[in-house]
C-alpha atoms as an extended CHARMM CRD file, in Angstrom:
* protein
*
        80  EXT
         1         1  UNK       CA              7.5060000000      -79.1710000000     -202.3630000000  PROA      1               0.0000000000
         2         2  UNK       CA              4.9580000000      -78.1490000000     -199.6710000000  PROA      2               0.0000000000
         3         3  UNK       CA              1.9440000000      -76.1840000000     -200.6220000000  PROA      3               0.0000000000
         4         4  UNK       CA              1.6170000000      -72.5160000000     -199.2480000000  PROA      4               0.0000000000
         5         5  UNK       CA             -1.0860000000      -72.8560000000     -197.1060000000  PROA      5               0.0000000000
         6         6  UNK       CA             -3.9920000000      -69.9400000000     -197.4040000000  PROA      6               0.0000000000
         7         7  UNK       CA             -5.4850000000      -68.0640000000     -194.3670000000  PROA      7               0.0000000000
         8         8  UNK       CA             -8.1960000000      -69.8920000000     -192.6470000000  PROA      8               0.0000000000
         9         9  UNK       CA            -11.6530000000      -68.7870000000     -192.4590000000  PROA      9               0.0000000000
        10        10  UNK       CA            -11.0400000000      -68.3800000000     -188.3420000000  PROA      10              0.0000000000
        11        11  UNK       CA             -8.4940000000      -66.2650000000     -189.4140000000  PROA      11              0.0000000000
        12        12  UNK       CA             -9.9700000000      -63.9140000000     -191.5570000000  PROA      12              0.0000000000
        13        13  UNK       CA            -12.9820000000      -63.1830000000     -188.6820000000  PROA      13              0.0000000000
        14        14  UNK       CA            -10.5160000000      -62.9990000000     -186.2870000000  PROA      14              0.0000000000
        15        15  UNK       CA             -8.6910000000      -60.2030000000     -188.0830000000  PROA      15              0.0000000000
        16        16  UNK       CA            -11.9620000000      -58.3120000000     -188.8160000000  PROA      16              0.0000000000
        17        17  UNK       CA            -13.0130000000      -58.5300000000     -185.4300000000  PROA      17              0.0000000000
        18        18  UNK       CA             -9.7640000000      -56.8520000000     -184.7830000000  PROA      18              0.0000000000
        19        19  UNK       CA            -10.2670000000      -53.6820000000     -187.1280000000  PROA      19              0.0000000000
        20        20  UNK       CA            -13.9140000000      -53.1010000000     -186.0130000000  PROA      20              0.0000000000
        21        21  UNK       CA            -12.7420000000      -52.8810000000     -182.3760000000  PROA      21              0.0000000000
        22        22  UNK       CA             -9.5380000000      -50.5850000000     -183.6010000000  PROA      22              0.0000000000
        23        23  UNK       CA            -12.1210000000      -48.2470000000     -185.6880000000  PROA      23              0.0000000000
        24        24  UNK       CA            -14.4650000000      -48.2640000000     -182.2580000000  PROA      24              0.0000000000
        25        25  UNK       CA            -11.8100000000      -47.2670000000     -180.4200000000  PROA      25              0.0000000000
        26        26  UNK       CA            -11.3470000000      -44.6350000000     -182.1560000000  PROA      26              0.0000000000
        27        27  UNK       CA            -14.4640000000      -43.6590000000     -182.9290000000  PROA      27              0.0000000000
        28        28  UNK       CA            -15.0120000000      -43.7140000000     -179.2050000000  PROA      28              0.0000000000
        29        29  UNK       CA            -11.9490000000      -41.4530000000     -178.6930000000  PROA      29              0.0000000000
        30        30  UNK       CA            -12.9850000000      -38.7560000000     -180.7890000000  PROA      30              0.0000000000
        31        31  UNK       CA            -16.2200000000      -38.4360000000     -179.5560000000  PROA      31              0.0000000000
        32        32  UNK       CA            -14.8350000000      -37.7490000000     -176.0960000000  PROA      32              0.0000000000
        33        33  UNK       CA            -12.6080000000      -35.6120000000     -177.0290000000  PROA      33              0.0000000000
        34        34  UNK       CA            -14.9200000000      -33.5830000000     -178.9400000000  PROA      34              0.0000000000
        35        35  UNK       CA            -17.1920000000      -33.6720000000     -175.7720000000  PROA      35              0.0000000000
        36        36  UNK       CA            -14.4760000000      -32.2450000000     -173.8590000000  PROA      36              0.0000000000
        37        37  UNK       CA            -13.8040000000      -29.4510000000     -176.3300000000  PROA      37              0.0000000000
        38        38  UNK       CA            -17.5830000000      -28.4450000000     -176.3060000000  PROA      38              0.0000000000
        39        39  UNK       CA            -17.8250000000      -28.6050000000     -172.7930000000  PROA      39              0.0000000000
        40        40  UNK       CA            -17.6950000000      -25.4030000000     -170.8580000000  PROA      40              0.0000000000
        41        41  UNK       CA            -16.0110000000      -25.3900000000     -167.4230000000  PROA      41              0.0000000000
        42        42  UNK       CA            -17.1230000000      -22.8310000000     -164.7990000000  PROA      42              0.0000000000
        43        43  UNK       CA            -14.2560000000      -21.5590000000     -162.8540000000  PROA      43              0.0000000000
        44        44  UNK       CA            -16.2670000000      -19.8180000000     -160.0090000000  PROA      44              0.0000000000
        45        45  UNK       CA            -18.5270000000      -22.6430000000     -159.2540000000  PROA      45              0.0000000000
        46        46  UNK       CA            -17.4390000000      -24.8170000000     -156.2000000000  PROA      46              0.0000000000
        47        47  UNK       CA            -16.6390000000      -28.0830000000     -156.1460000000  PROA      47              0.0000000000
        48        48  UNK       CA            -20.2770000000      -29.6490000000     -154.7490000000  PROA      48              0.0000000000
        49        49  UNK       CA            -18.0100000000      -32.5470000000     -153.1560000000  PROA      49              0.0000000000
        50        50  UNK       CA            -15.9860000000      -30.1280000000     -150.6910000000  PROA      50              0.0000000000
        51        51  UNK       CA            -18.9840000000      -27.6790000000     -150.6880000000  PROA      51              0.0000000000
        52        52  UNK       CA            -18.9620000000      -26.2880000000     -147.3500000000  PROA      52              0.0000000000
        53        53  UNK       CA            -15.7460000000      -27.5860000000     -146.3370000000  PROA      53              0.0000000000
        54        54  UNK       CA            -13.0430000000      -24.9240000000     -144.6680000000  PROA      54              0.0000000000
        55        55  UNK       CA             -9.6590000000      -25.4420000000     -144.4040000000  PROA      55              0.0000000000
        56        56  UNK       CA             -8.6230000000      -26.6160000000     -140.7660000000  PROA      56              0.0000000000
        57        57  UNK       CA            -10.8520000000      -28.9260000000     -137.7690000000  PROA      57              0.0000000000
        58        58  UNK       CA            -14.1940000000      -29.3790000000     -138.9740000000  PROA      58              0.0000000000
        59        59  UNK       CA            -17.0930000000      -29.2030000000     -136.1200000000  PROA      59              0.0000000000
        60        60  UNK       CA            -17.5390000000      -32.6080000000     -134.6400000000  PROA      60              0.0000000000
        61        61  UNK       CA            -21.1880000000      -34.1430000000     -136.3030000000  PROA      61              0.0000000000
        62        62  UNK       CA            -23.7130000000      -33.5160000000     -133.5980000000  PROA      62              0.0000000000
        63        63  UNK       CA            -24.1550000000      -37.5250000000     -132.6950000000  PROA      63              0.0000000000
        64        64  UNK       CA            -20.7550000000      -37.0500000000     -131.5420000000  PROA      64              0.0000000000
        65        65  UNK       CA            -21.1570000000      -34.1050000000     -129.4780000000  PROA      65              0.0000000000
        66        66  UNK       CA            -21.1050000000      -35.5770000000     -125.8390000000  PROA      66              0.0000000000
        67        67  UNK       CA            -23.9150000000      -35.0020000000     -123.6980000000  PROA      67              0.0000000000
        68        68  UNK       CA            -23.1680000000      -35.2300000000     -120.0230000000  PROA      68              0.0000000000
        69        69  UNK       CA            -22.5980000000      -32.8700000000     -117.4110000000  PROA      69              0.0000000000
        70        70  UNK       CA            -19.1510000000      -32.4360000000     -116.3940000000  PROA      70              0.0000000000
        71        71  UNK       CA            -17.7660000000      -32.9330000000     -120.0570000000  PROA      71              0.0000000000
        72        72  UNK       CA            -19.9310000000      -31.2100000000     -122.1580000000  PROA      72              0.0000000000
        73        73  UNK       CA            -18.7630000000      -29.7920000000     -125.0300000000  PROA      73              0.0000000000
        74        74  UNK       CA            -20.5560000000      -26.5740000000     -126.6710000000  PROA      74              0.0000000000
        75        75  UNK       CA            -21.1530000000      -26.3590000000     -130.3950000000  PROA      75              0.0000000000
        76        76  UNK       CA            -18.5280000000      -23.3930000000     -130.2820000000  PROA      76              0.0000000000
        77        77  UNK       CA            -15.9960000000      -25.2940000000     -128.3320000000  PROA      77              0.0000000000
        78        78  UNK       CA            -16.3860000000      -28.1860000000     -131.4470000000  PROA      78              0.0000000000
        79        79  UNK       CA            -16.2500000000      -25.1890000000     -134.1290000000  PROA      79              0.0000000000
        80        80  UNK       CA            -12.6010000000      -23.8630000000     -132.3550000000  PROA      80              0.0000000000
């Protein structure tokens, strides 16, 4: 009869190894999510990536403005 062999020492790290990372995980999730829960969001505040931004054209940059004499173009003809 064959012997029943017993877990390696490889093994065993390996498997520890695993659990530590699960219980970091986690540990790692619940602080996040207790950061969110603690965090208070201002509703009124604008967004300081679009600050500024209106809906519709936006005025050209002002490098871009052209200007020569026949085909100038205002800054209130670039704000239209």
């Amino acid at each position: 009869m064959a012997k029943k062999s017993r877990p390696t020492f490889k093994k065993r790290e390996k498997e520890k190894a695993r659990v530590q990372k699960q219980q970091g995980k986690e540990a790692r999730r619940l602080e996040t999510k207790e950061l969110k829960a603690n965090t208070v969001r201002v509703f009124g505040d604008e967004d300081p990536d679009i600050a500024g931004i209106r809906p519709g054209p936006q005025p050209l940059p002002e490098q871009w403005l052209y200007a020569g004499n026949d085909l100038a173009i205002t800054e209130e003809e670039a704000t239209k």
